[in-house]
VOSE-561266 format. One record per residue: x, z, y of N, C-alpha, C, O in turn. Coordinates in steps of 0.001 Angstrom, whole numbers, plus 524288, in hexadecimal, padded with zeros to 5 digits. Example, Ala and Ser with C-alpha at 12.3 -4.5 7.8 and 13.67 -1.06 7.14 Angstrom:
<recs>
8338681E787E9C68300C81E787EE6C8339081E787F31C8379C821117F309/8323281BA87F7368356681BE47FBDC8326481EBE8001E8346181F6780472/
</recs>
This chain:
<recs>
8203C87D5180FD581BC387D7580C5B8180C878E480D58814F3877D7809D1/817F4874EC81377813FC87227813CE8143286DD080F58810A786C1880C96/81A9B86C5880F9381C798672F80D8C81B13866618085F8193E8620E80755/81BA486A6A803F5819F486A24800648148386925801468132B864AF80015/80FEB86D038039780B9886BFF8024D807CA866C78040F8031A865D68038D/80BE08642B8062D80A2985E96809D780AE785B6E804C1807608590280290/80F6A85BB58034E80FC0859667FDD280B97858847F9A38099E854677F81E/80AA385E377F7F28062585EC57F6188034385C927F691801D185A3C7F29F/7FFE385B837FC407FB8E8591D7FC9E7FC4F856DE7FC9A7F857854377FC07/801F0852A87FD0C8029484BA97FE1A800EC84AFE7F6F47FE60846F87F64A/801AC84D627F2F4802BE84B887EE277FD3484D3F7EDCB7FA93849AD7EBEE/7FA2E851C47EEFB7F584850E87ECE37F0F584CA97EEE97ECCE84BEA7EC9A/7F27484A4F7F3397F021845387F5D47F0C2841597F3567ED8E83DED7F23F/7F4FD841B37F24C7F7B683B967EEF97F51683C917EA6D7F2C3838A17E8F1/7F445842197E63E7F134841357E1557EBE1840857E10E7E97E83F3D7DD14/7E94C841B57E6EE7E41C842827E6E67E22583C077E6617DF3E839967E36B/7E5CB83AA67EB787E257834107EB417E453830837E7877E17A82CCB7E66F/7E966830F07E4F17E9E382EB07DEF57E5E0830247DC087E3A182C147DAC9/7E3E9833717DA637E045835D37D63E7D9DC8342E7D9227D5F2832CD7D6B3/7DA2E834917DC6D7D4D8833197DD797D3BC82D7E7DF827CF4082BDC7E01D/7D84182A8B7E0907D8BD822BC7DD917D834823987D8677D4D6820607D735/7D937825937D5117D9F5825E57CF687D571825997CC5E7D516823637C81C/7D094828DF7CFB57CC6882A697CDF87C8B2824D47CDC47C4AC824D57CB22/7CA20820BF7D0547C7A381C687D0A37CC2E818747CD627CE16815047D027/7CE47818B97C7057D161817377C5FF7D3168114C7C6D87D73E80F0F7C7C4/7CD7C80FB37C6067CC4F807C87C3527CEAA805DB7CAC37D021801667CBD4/7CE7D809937CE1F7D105807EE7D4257D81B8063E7D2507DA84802157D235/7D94D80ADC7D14C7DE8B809187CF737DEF3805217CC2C7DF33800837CD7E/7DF068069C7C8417DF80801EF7C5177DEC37FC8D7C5697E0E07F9167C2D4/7D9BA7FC157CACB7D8AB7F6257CBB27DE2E7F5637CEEF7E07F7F16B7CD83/7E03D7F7B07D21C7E3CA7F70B7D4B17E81E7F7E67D1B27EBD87F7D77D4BC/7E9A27F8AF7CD3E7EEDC7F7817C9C87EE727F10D7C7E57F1717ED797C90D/7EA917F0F47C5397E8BA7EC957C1467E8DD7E8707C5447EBAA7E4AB7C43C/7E5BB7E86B7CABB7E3D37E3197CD037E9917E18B7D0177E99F7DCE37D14A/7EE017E4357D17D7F2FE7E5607D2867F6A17E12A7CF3B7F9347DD477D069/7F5787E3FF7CA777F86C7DFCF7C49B7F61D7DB8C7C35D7F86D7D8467C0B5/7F07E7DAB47C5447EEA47D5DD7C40A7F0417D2FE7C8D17F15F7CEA67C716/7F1077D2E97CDD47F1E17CFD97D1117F6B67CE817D1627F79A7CA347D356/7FB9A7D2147CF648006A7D03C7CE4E800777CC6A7C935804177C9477C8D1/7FC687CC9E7C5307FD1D7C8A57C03E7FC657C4FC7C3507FFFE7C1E47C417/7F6C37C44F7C6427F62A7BEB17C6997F7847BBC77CB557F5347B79A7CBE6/7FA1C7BCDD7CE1C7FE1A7BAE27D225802D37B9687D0C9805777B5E57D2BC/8042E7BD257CC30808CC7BAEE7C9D38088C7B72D7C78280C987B4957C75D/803017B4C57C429802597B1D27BEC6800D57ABB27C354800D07A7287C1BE/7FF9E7AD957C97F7FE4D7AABE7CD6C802537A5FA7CCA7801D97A1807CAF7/807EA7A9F07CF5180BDF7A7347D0EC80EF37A8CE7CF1B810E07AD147D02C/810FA7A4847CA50814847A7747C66681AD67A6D67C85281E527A83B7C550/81BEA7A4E77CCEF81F107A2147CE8A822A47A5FE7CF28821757AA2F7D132/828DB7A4877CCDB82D2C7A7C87CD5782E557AB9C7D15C830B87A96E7D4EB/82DAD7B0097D22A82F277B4FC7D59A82A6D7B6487D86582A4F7B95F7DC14/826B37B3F87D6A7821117B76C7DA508202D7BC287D8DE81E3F7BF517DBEE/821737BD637D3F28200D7C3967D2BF823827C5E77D79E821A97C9857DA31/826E57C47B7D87482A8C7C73A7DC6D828777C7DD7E1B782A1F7CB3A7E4BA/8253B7C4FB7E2B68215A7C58E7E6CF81C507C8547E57481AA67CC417E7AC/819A77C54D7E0C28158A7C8D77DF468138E7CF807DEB980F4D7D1BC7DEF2/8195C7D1457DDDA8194F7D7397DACA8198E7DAB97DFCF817037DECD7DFFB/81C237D95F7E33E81D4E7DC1A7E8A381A9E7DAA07EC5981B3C7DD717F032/817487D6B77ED06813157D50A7EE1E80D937D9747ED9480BE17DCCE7F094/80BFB7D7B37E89D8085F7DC8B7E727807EC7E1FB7E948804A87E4867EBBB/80D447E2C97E70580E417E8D97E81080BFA7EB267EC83808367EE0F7ED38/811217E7E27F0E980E507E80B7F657808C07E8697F665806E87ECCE7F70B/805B57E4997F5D57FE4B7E3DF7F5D47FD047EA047F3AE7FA857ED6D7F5F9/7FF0C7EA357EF957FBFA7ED977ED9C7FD517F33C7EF6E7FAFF7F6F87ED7B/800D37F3D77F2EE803487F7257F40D7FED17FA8C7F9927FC927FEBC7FA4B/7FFC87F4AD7FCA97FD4C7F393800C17F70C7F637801F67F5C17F9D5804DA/7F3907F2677FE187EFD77F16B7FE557ECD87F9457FB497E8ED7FB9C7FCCF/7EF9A7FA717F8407EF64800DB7F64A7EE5B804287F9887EAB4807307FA4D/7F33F802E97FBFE7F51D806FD800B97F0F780693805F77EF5880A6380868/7EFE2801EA806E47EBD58014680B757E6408043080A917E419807AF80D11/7E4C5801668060C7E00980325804C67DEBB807EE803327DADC80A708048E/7E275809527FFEC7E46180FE37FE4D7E2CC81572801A97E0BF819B5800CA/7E5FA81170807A07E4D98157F80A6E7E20C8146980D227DDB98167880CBE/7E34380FA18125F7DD1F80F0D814467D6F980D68812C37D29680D2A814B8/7D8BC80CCF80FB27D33580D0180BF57D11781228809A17CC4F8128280949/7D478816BF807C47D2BD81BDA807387D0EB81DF280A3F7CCF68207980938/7D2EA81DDA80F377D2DE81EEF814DC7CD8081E4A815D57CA8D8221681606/7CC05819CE816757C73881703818767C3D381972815127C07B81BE081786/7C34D819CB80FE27BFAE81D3480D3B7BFC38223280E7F7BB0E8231580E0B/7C182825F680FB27C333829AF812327BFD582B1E817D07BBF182D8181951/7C38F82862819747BE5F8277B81FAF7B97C826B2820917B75C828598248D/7B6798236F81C167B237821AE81A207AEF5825FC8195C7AAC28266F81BA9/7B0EC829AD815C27AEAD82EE28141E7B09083493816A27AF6F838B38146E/7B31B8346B81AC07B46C8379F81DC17B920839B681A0F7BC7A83B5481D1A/7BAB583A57815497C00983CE5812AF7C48583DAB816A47C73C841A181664/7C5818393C81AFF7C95683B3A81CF67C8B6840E0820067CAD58448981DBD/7C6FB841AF8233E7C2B9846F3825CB7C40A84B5A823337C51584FE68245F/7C3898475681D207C59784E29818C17CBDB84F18818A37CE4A853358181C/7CCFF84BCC8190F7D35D84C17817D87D52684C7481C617D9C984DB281C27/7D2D984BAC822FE7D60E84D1D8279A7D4BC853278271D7D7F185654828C6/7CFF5854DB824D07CFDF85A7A825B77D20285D978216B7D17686258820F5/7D45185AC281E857D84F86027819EF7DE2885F6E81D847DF7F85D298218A/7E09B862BB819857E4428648581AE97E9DF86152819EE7EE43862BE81B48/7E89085D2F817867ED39859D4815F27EC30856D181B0A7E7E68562081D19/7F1218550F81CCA7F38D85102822337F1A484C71821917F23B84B2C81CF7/7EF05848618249E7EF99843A48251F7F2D583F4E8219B7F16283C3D81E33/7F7C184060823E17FCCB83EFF8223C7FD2A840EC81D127FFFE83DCA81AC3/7FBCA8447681A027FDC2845CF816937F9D08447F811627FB0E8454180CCC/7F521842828131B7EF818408180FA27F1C383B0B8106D7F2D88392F80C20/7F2E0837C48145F7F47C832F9812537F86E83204810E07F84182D37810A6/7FD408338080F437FFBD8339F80E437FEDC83369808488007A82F91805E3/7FC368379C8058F7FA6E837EF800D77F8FF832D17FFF77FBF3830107FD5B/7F432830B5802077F24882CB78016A7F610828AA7FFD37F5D1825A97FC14/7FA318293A803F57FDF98232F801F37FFC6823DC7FD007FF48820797F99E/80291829757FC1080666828EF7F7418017A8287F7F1F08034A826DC7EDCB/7FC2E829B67F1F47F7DC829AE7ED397F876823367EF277F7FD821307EAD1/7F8EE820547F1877F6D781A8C7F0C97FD41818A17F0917FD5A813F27F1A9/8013781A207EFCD80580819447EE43805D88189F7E88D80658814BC7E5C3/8055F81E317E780805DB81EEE7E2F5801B281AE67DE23802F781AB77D980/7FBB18174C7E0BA7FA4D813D07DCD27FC3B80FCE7DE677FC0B80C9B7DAD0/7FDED80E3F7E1AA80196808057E4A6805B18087F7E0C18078E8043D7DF87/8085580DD87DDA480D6B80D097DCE980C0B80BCA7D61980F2E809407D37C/8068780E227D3868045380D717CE9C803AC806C77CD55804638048B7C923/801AE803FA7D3B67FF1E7FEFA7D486804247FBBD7D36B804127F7FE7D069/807BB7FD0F7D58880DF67F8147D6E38112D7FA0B7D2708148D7F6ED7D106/810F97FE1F7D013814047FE787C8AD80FD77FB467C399811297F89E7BFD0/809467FD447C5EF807DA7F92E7C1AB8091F7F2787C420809B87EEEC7C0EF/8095A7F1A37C8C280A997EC597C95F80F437EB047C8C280FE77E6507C801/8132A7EDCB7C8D3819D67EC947C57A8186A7EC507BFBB818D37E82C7BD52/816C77F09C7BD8B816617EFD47B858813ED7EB807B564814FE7EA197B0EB/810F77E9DD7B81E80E517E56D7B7A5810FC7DF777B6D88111A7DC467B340/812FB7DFBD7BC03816B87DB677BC5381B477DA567B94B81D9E7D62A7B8CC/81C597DF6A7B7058215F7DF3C7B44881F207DCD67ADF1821537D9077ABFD/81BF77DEBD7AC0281A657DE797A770817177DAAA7A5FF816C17D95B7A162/814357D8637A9DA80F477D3187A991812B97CFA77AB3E814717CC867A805/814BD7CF697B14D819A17C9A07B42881BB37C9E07B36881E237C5F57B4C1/820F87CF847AEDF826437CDF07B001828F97CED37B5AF82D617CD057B65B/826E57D1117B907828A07D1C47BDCA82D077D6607BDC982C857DAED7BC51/831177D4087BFAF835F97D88A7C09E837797D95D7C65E8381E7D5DB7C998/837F37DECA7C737839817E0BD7C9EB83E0B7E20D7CC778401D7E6347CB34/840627DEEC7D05E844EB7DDAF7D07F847947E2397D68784C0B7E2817D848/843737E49C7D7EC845DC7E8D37DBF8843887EE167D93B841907EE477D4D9/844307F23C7DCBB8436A7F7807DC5283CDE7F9507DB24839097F88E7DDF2/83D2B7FB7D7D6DD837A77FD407D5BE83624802497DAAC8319F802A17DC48/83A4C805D77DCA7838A480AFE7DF9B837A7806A87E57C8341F806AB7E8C0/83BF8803947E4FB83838800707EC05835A87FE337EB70835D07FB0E7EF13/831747FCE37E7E682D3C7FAA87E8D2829297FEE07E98E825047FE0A7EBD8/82ADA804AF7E6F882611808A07E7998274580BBC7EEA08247080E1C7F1B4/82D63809E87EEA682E6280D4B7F48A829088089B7F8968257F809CC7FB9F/82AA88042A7F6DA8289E7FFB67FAD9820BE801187FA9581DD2801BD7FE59/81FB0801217F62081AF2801337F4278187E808A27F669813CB809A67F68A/81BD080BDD7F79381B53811317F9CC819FE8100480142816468112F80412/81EDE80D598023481CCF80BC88077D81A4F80907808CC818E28093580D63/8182F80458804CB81486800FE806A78102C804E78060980EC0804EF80AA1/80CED808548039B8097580B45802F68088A80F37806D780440811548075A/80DFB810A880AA780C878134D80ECD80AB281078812D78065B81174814AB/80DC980C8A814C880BA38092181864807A68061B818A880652804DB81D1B/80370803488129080037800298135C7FC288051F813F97F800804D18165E/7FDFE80989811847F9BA80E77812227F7EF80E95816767F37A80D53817C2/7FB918103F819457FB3B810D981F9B7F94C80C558228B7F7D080CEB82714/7F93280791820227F67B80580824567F02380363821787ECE08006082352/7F022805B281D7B7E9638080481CEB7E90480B7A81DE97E43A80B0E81DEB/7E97380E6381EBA7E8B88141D823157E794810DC827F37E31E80F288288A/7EA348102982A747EA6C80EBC82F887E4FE80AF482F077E1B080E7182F38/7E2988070682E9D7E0C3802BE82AC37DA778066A82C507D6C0805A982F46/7DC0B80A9F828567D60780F16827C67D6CD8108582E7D7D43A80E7A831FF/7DA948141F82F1B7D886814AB833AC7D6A9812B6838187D417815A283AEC/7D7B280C95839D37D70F808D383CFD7D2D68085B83DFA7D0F58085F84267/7CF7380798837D87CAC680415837AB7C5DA807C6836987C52980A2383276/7C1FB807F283BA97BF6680BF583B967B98280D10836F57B6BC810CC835BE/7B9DB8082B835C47B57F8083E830A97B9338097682B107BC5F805F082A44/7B94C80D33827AC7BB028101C823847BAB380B2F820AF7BEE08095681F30/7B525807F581F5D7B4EC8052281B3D7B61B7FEE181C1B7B52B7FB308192C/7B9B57FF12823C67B9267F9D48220E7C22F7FAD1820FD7C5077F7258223D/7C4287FF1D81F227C8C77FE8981F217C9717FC0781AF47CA3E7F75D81BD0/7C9767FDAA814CA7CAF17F895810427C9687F1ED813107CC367EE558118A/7C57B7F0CF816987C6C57EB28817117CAD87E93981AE67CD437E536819D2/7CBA67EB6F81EB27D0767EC72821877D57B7EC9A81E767D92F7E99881F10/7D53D7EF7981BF77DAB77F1AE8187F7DAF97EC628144B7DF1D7EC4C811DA/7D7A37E866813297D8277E5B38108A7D93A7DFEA811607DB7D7DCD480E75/7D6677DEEF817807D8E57DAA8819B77DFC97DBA081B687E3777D8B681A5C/7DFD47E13981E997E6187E16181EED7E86B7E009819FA7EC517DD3D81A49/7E6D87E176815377EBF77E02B8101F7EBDD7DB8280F3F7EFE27D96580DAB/7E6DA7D856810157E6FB7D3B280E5A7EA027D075814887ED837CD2C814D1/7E8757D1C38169E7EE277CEF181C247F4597CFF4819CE7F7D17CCBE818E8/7F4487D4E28194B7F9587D531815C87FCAD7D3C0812CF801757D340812B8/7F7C27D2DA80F2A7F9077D046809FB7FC4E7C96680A59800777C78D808CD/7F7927C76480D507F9357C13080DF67FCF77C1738129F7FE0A7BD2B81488/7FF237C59F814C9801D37C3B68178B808A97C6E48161280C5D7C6F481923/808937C8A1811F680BAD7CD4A81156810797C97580D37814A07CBD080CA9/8103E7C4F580AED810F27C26680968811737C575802008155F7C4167FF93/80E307C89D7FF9580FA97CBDC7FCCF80F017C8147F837812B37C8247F523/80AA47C46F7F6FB809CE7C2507F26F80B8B7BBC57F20680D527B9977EE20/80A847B9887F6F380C487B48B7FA6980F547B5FB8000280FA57B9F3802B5/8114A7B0F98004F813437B0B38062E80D747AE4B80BDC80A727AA8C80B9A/80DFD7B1C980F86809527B0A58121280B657AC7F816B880E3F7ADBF81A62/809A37A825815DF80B4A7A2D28186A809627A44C81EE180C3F7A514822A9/801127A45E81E79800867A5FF82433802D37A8228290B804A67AC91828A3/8032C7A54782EBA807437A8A3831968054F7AE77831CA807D17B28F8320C/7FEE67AD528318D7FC2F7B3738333A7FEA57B71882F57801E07BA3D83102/7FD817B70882A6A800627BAD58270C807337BB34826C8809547BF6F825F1/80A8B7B5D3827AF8101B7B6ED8295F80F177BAEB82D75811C97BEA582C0F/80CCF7BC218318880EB57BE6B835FD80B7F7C3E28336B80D507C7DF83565/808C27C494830EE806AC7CA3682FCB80B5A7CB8F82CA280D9F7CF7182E55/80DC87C918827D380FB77CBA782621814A87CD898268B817327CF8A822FC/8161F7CCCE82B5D81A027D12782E8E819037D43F8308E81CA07D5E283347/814E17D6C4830DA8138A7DA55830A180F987DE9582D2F80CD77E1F782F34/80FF47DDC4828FD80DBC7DE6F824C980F597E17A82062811047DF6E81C5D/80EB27E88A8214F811267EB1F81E898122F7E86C81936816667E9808172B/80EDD7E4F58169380F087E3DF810F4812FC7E01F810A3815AD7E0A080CAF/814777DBC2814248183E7DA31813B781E157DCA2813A1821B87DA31811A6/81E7E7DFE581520823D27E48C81408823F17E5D680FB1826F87E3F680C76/820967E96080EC781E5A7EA6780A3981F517E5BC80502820C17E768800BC/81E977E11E805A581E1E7DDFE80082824F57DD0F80034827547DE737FC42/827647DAE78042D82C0E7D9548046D82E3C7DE0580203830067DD657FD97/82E727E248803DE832517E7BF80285832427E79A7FA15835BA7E8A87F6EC/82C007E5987F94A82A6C7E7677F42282E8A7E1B37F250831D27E2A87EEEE/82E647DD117F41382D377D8297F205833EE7D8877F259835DF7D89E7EDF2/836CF7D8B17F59583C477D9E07F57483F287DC407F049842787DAF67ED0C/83BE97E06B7F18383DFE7E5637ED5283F507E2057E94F843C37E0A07E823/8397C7E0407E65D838997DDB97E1D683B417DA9B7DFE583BFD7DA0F7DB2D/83E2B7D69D7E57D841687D2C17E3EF8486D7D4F47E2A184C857D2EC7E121/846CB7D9867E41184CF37DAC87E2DF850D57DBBB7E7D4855967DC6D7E7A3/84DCC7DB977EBF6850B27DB457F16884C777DED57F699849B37DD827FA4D/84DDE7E3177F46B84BB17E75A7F6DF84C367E9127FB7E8493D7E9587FF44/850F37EA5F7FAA78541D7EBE8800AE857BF7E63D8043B85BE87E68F8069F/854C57E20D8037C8577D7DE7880875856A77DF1380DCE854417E29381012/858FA7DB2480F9F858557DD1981768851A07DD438185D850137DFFF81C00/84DE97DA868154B84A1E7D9C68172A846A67DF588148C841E07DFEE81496/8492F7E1A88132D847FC7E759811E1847D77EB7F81595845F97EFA981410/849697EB2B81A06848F27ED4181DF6846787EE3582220845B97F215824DF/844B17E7C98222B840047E733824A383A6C7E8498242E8372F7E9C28276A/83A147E6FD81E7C834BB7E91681B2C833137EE10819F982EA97EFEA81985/838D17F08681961836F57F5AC817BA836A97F8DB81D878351C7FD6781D49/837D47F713821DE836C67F8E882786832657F86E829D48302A7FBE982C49/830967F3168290482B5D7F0BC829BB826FD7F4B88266E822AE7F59D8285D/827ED7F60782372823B07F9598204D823A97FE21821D881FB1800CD82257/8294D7FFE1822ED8289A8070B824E182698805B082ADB82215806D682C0D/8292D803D782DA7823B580369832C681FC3800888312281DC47FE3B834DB/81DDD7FFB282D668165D7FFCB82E05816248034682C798122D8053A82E5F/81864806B08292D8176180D1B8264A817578100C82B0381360812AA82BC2/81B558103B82ED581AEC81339832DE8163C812E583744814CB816AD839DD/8146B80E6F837968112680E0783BAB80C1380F0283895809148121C83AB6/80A8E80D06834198062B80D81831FB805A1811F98319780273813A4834CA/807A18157982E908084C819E382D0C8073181DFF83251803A78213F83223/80A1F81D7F8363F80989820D683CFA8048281E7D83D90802268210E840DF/8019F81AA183BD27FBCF818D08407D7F96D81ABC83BF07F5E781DBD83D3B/7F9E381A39836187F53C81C97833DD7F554822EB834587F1018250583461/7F96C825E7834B17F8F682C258352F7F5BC82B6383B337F18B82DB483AC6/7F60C829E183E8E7F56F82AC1843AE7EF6982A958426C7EC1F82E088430B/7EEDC825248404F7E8F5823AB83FF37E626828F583BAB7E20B82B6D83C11/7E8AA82913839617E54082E9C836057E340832AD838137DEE3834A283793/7E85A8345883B817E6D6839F783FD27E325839D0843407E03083D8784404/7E2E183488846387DDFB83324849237D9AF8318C845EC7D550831A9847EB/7DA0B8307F842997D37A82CAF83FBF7CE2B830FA841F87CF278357584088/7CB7F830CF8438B7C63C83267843577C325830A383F107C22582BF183EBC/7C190833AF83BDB7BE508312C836EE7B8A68304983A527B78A831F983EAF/7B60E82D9D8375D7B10482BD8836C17AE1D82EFD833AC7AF0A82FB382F02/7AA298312D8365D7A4B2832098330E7A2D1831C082F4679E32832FB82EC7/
</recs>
């Protein structure tokens, strides 16, 4: 009888914080629209033969990324701010089982965000899709657990609530230039970050797909590289949850 009713609450978590993003609509929407505008004009940038092929899986990643971080450690941090968490360690739903919700509600608009940015591309650039539409949502599912988790982790670290979005924003932007998602990052400092750089797994796995060569040898590596940051992120942010002491 538990399993079902765990269920339950995982789906009524997931509808609560969809519907109550929803309630602030012109949020979404800036984040569909400003999504499709940055793929037009990067494309109209560099019109140069096969960049969409970089461009489209590129994005994704970012936008995948940057959702998922803020999504959660940024909810988080508001949360803490106003004591809400306090409310939710003292009901009756699990830890584990409230963030969890959290990921699949910020899944589920990452996955609204990367169909209007296919659709987009297909119908404004002409952009074709030359690998698997379900592995880009499997890839785009795990990138959303793992960049989650390490805004979680991110919130929990940093003991001022309001200074986590600037934190969470220099990490993406280290990321970003070093992740090679939109350019190649020449600097040695960013070469050497981005081996270690969940987003770089992450872009290759998407950017592969796209090209039509999904499952090569270097598919093994990437998609390994990403489940251990899922694993470790994921074990230090539960850990870090159970311990957090809220603030006042």
């Amino acid at each position: 009888m538990r399993s079902p009713s765990r269920i339950r609450n995982l789906i009524r978590i997931v509808l609560l914080d969809v519907f109550w993003n929803l309630r602030v609509p012109h949020n979404f929407l800036y984040q569909l629209f400003i999504s499709a505008v940055v793929l037009i004009l990067f494309a109209r940038i560099n019109e140069s033969k096969g960049y969409l092929e970089v461009l489209v899986p590129g994005l994704i990643a970012l936008v995948t990324a940057s959702t998922a971080m803020q999504g959660l450690g940024g909810t988080m941090s508001v949360m803490r701010t106003y004591g809400f968490w306090r409310t939710v360690r003292g009901s009756p739903i699990s830890t584990p089982m409230y963030l969890g919700g959290m990921v699949f509600s910020n899944m589920i608009r990452i996955y609204l965000t990367v169909g209007f940015m296919l659709v987009t591309a297909r119908l404004v650039l002409d952009y074709h899709l030359r690998g698997s539409l379900v592995f880009i949502f499997l890839y785009v599912a795990l990138g959303v657990a793992v960049f989650g988790a390490l805004g979680l982790v991110v919130n929990y670290l940093v003991k001022g609530p309001q200074a986590v979005a600037g934190v969470l924003n220099v990490i993406f932007l280290l990321m970003m230039f070093s992740s090679n998602t939109l350019f190649i990052a020449s600097l040695p400092l960013f070469k050497s970050l981005s081996l270690v750089s969940p987003l770089t797994f992450l872009t290759q796995l998407l950017r592969d797909n796209a090209q039509g060569a999904g499952l090569q040898s270097g598919w093994y590596l990437n998609m390994g590289a990403l489940m251990a940051c899922l694993i470790v992120l994921s074990a230090a942010a539960l850990k870090l949850a159970q311990k957090r002491v809220e603030e006042a």
